[in-house]
N, C-alpha and C positions, 0 to 999 in steps of 0.2 A: 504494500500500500504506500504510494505515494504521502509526502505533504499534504499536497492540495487533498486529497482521496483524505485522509485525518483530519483536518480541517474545517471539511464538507461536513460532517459527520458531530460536529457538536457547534451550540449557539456559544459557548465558552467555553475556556482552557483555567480549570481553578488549577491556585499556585497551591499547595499543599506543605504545610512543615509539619510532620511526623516525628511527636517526640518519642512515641511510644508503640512500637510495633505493630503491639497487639490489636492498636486502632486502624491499622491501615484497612483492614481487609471489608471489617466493619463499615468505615467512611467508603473505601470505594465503592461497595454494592450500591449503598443510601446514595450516590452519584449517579453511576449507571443505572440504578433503577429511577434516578430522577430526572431523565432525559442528558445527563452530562457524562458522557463515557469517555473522554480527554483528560487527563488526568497530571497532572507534572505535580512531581514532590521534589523539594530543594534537595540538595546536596548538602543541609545546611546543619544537621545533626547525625547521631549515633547511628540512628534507628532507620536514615532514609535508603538506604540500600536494601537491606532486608525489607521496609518496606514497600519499595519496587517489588522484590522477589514475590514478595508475598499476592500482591495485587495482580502481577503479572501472572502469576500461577493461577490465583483459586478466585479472580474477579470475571465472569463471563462476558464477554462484551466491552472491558475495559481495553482502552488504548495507554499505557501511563511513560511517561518519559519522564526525565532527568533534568533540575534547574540547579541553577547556580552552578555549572558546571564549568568549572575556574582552569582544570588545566586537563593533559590530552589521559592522565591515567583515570581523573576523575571522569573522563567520557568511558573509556575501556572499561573500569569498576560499572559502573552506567547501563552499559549495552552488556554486560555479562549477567548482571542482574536481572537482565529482561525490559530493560528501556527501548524501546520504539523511537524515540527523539527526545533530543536535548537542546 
């Protein structure tokens, strides 16, 4: 799926900071079930990676990318997590 193709696909891209894991999976459904399947969670604490992971695995319909993504390992951490874009 392209950009554009992801884009098309939601009326917005919530910024997400995930302190605590265990909420990602949680918040992602309550998104994608709310018409927002676009997802980016910062790179901005502990938990945002795994939170990817987690969203990217067990959110149906979720698209979730990677923000605040500052240098080239923080993209590669990112996309091995399961980020679609950053």
């Amino acid at each position: 799926m392209t950009l554009e193709e992801m884009l098309r696909r939601a009326p917005v891209v919530p910024v997400l900071t995930i302190e605590d894991e265990a909420h990602a999976v949680p918040l992602g459904r309550a998104l994608v079930e709310g018409g927002v399947p676009m997802l980016e969670v910062t790179l901005r604490t502990p938990a945002a990676l795994g939170a990817i992971r987690r969203i990217a695995a067990e959110v149906e319909g979720a698209v979730v990318g990677a923000g605040t993504v500052l240098t080239a390992r923080d993209l590669d951490r990112a996309v091995e997590a399961g980020a679609r874009f950053a």
